[in-house]
Structures are given as C-alpha cells and as structure tokens.
C-alpha positions in Angstrom: 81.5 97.4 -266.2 79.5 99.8 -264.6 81.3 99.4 -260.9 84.8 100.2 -262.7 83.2 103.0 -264.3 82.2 104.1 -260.8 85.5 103.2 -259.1 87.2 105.1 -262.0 84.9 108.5 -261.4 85.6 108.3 -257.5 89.1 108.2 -258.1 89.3 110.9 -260.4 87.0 113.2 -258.0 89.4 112.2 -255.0 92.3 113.7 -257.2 90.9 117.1 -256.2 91.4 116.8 -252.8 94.6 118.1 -253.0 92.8 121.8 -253.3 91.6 121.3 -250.0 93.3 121.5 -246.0 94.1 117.7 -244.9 91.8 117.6 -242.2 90.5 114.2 -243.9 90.2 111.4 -241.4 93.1 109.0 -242.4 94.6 112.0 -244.2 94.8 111.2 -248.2 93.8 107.4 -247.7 90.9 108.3 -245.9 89.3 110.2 -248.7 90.6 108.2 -251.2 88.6 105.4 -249.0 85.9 107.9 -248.6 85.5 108.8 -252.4 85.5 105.5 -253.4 83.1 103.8 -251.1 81.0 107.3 -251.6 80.6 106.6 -255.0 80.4 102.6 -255.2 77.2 102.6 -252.2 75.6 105.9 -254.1 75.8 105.3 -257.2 74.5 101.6 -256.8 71.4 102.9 -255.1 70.6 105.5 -257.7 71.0 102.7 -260.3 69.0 100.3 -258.1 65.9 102.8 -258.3 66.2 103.3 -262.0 66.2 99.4 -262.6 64.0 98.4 -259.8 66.5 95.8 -258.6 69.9 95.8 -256.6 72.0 95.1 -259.6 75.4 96.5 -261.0 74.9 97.2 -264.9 76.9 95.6 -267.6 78.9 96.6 -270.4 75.4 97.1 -272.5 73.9 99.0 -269.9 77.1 101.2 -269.2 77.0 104.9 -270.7 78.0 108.1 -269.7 74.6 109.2 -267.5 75.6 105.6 -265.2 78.7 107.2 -264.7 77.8 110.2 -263.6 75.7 108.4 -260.9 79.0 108.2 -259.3 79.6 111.6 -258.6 77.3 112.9 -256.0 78.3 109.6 -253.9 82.3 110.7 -254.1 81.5 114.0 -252.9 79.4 112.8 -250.4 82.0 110.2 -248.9 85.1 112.9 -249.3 82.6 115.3 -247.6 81.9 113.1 -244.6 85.6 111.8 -243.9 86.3 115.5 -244.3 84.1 116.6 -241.4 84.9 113.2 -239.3 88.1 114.7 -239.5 87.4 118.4 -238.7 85.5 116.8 -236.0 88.2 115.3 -234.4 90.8 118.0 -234.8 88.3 120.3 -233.1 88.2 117.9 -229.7 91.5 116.9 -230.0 92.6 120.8 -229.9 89.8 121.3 -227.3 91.2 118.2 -225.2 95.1 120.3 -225.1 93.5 123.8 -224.2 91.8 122.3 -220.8 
C-alpha cells in the first residue's frame, strides 16, 4: 500500500511540470520517469531508516507522514532529469556555434 501511495504522490508532483520550460531529458516522459523513480528509491530509503529494515509498509503501516516521504524523492528525480536535460541542450547548442 505504501509504494502506491508513493507512486500516486510522484505522479501528482510530476503534474506540475507543466509550469516549467521542457528542457526535461525525454521531454514529459522523462520527468514523469524521473518523478516516479525519484520518489519510489527516496521514499523507500527514508522508510528503511525509520524501520531499520529495507521493507515497503503495508496497509497498517500506511498514513499520511509515509506519504509525504515521497515528496522530496519526486522533486529530486524531476530536478535531476531537468538538469540532464539543460545539460545537454547547452552542448548540443555549443556543438552548432563551433
């Protein structure tokens, strides 16, 4: 329960991209990929510490404070395929000017 909870949270972060320039690697699908890897790898890790064990928490364990774990790691993942991106536009527009 809790990795659908997560999954659920990075999608609904991702929606927000739209704000922002595309100048995601993969365009859209790559911070929609980003988000929700972001916030699956993240948020397990934060709930690894808590519990002392790599484990994904059940339905019992599953309340609102879990799902916020997700955050951070969505807008770390959109963050990263955002500057992969930026990264790339920036040589590839170096690359045509020489």
């Amino acid at each position: 329960m809790g990795m659908l909870a997560w999954v659920m949270m990075g999608l609904a972060i991702w929606h927000f991209t739209i704000f922002l320039p595309d100048r995601f690697w993969g365009g859209i699908v790559g911070a929609f990929v980003g988000s929700l890897l972001g916030a699956i790898v993240i948020a397990t890790l934060i709930y690894s510490i808590k519990v002392s064990g790599l484990q994904i928490p059940g339905k019992k364990e599953t309340d609102i404070a879990v799902v916020l774990y997700a955050v951070p790691g969505a807008l770390i993942g959109i963050a990263a395929v955002y500057l992969e991106g930026a990264r790339r536009e920036a040589q590839s527009a170096r690359r045509q000017v020489v």
